[in-house]
One Martini backbone bead per residue (centre of mass of N, CA, C, O) as a GRO file, in nm:
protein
  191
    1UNK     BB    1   0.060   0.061  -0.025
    2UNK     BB    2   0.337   0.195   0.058
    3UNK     BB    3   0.540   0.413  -0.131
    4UNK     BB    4   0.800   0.594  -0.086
    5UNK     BB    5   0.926   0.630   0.229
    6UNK     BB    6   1.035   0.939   0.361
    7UNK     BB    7   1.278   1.160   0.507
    8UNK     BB    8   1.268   1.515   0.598
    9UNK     BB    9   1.337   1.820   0.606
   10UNK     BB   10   1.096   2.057   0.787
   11UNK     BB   11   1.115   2.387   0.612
   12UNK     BB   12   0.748   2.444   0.649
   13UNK     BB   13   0.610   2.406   0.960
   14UNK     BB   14   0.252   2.363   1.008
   15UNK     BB   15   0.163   2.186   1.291
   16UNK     BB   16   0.527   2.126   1.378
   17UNK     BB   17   0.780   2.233   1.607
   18UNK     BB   18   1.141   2.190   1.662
   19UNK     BB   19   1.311   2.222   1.971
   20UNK     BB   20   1.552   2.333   2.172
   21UNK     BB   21   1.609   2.331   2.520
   22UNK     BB   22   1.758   2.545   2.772
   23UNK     BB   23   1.866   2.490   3.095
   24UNK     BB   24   1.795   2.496   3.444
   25UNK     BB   25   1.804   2.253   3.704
   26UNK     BB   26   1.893   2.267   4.037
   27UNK     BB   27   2.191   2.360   3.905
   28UNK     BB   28   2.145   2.255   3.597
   29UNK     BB   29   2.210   2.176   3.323
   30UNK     BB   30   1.970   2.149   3.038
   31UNK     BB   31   1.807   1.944   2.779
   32UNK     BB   32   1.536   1.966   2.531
   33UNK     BB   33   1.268   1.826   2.325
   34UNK     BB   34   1.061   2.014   2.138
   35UNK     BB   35   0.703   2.037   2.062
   36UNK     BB   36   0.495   2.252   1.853
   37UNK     BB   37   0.143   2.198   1.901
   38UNK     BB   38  -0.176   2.154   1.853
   39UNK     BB   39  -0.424   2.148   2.022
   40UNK     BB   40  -0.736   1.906   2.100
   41UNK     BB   41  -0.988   1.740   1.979
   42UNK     BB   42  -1.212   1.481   2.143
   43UNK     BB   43  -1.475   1.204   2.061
   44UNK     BB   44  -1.706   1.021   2.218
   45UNK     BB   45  -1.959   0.819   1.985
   46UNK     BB   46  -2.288   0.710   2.061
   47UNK     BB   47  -2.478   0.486   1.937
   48UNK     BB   48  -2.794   0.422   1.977
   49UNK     BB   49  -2.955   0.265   1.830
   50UNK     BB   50  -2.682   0.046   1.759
   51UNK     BB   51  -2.497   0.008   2.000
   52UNK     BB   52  -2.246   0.221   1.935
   53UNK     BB   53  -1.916   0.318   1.846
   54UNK     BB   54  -1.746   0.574   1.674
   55UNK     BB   55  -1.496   0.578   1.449
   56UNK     BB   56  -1.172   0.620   1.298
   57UNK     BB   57  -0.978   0.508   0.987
   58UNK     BB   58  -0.639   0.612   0.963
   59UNK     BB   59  -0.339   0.728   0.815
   60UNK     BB   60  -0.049   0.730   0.981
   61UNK     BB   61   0.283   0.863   0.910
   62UNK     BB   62   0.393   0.755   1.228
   63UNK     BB   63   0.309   0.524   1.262
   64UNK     BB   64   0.455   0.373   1.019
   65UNK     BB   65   0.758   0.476   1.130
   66UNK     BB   66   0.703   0.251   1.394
   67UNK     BB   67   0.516  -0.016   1.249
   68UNK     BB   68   0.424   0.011   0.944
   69UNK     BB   69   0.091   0.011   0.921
   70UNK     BB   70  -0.030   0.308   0.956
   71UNK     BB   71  -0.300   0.221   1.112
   72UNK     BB   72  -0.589   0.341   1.260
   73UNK     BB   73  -0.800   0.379   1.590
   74UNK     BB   74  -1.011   0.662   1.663
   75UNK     BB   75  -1.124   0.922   1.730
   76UNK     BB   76  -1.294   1.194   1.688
   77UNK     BB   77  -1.049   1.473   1.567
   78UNK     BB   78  -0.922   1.799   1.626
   79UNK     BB   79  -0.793   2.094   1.600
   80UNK     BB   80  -0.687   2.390   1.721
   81UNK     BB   81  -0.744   2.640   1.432
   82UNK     BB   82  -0.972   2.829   1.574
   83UNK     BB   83  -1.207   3.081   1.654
   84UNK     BB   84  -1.374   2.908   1.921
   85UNK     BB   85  -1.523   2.633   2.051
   86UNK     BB   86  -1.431   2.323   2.150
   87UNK     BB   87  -1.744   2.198   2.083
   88UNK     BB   88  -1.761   2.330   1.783
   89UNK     BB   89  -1.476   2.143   1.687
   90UNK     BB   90  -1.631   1.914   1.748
   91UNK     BB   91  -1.883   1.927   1.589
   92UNK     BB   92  -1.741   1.956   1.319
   93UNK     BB   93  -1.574   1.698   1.312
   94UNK     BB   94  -1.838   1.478   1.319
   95UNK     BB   95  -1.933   1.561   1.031
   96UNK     BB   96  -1.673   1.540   0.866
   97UNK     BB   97  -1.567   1.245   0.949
   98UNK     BB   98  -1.886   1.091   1.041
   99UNK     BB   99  -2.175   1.267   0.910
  100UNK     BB  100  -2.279   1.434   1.183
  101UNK     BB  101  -2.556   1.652   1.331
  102UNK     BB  102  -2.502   1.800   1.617
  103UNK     BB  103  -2.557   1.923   1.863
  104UNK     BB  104  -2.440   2.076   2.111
  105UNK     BB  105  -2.582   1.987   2.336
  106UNK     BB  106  -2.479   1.669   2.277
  107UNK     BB  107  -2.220   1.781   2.387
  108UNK     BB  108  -1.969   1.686   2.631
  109UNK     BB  109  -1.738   1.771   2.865
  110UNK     BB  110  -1.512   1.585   3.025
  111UNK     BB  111  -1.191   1.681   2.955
  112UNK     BB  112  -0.835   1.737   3.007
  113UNK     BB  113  -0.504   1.698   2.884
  114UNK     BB  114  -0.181   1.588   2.815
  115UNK     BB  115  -0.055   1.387   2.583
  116UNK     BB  116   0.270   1.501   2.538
  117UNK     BB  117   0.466   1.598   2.789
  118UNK     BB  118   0.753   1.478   2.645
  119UNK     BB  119   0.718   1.678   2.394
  120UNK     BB  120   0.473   1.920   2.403
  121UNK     BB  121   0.186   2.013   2.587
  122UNK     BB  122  -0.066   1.941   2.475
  123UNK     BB  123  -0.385   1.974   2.445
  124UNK     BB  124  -0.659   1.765   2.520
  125UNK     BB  125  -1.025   1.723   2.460
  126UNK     BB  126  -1.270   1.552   2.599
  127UNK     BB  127  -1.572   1.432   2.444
  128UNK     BB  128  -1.954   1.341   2.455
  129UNK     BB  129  -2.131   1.186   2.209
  130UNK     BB  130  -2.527   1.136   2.111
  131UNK     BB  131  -2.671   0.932   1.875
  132UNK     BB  132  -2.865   0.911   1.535
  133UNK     BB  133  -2.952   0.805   1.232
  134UNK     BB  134  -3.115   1.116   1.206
  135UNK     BB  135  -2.797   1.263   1.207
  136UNK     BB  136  -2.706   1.178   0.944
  137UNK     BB  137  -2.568   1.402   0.632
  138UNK     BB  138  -2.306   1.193   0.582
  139UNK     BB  139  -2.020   0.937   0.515
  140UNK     BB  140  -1.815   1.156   0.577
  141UNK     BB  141  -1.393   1.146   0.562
  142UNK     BB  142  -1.364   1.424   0.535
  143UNK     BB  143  -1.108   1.645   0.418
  144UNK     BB  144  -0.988   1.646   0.164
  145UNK     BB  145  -0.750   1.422   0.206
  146UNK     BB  146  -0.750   1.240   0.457
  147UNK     BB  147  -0.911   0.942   0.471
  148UNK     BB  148  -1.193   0.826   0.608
  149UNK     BB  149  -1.331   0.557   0.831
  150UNK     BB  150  -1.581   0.449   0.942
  151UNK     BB  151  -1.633   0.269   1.267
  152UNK     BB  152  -1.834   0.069   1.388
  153UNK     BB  153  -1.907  -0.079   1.731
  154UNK     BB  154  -2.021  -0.319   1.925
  155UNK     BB  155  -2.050  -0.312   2.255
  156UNK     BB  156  -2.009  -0.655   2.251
  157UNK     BB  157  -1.737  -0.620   2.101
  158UNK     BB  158  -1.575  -0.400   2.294
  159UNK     BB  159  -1.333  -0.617   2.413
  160UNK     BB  160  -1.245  -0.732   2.119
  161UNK     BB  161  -1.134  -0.475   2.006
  162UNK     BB  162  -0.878  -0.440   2.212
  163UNK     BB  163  -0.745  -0.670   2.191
  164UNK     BB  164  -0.719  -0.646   1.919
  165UNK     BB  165  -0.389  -0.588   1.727
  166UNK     BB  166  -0.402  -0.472   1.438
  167UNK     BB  167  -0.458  -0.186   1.548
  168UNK     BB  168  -0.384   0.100   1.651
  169UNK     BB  169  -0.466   0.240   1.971
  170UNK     BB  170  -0.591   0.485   2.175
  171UNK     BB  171  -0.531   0.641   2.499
  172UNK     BB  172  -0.820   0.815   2.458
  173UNK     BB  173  -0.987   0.571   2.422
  174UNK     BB  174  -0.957   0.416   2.671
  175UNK     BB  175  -1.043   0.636   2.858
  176UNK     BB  176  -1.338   0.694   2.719
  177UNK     BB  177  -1.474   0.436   2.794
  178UNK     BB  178  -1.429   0.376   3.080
  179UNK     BB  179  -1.605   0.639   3.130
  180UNK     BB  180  -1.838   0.566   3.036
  181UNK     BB  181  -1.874   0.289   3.202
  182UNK     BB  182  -1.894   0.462   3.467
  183UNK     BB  183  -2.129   0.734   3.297
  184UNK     BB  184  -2.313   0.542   3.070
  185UNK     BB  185  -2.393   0.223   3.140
  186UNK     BB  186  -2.529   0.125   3.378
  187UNK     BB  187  -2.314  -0.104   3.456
  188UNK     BB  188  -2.169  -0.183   3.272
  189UNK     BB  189  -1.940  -0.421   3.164
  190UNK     BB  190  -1.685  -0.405   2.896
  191UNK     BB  191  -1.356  -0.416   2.997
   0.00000   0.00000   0.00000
């Protein structure tokens, strides 16, 4: 599927820069290598009719660069890069990647963390929206190039989907299904 896989140095980059940092830390001289990249949501989306949970798979060239595999499967998730409240950045990325017009009443803020403390320092906002099939106004796939593939797992199924090792999976995907269980199945326990 990938051919002709190179690295080369980004002498003009768009949503993530590399520096080095040096400073002194309890008076000893340190550096430490760091990315500026922007925050992100991620919503985690229940399809109540389907009774299942709604992901995108799509290919990643850093996943590619560490596994050879490059496909993952993720929350539905967008870049913080305009100027918006973050609940409209979910709402708008649920539309563009899997294709439903969710009301923002519909959609709750969960939490936030720091994704990758030792890289770059960006929050991710994790949010939870629940859907119905006639809420669906397009079959997803995000915008311009992106190429995702919307792809439901039904509740019964997802103890084994994670188990399943064939394609990685996000820690905050991770993070918020748990959350679902603690906050949203009535008792189930489903991991």
């Amino acid at each position: 599927m990938i051919k002709d896989f190179q690295l080369e140095e980004n002498k003009k980059p768009q949503y993530i820069k590399n520096f080095l940092a040096t400073y002194k830390y309890k008076g000893f001289p340190r550096s430490w290598e760091i990315i500026e990249s922007h925050d992100s949501v991620a919503v985690l989306i229940y399809n109540k009719d389907n009774n299942s949970f709604v992901f995108v798979k799509q290919f990643r060239a850093p996943v590619y660069f560490s596994n050879k595999c490059g496909i993952s499967i993720e929350l539905c998730a967008g870049l913080v890069d305009k100027d918006c409240s973050y609940s409209q950045i979910a709402k708008e990325e649920i539309e563009e990647e899997c294709g439903y017009r969710v009301p923002l009443d519909n959609i709750e803020e969960v939490s936030s963390f720091i994704s990758s403390p030792g890289r770059s320092g960006a929050f991710q906002y994790m949010f939870y929206a629940e859907i119905t099939n006639d809420m669906q106004v397009s079959c997803g796939g995000g915008i311009h190039d992106e190429d995702i593939e919307v792809i439901e797992v039904p509740l019964s199924e997802i103890d084994n989907f994670f188990k399943n090792n064939k394609f990685p999976l996000t820690s905050g995907m991770a993070y918020m299904i748990l959350w679902w269980e603690k906050n949203k199945s009535g008792g189930l326990n489903i991991v």
